[in-house]
N, C-alpha and C positions, 0 to 999 in steps of 0.2 A: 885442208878445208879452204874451201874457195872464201873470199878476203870480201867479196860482191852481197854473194848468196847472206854472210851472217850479219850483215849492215843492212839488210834488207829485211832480216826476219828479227833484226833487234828495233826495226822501225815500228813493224807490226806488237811484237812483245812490248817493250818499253822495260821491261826490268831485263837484265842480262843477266841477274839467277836465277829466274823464272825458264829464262831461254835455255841456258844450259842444261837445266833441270828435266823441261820437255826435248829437249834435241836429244839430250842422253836416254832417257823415257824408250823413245821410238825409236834410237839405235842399238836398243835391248831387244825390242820387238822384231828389226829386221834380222839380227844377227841370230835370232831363231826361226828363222825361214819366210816371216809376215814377207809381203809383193809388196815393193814400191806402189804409195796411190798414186804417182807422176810418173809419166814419160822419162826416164832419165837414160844417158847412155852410161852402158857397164862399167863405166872407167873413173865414174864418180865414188867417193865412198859413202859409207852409211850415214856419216854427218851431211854431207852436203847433200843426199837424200832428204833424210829430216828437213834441212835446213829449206828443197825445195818444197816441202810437204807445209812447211808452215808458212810460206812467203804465198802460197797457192792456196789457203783457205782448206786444207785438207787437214790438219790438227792442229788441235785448238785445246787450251787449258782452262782446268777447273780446278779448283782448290781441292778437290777428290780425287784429278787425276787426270789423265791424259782420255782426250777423244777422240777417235779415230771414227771420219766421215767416210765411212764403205770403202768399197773397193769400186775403183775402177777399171779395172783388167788390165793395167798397164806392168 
């Protein structure tokens, strides 16, 4: 897990069990086949995926749960 990406998305979050909570969320989702909504190169893992999804405005938490803002073909 990049040391950059979770300081940056713990800026956006403010709670860090909230953050773990969506980052792990949405590495359930990729690890059954969901597309990255970011550009990322293949070499990144599914956290630091997550982790660029929510520094990027692409998901976002609700007390009901995780939203995911479309796909954008990346």
């Amino acid at each position: 897990m990049r040391n950059d990406f979770l300081k940056e998305a713990l800026a956006i979050v403010g709670d860090p069990d909230v953050l773990v909570s969506l980052a792990a969320g949405r590495v359930r989702m990729l690890r059954r086949g969901n597309r990255p909504l970011v550009a990322v190169p293949e070499t990144l893992s599914f956290v630091d995926v997550a982790l660029r999804e929510i520094i990027e405005g692409r998901i976002e938490y609700f007390q009901d749960g995780i939203v995911v803002r479309g796909d954008n073909g990346a």
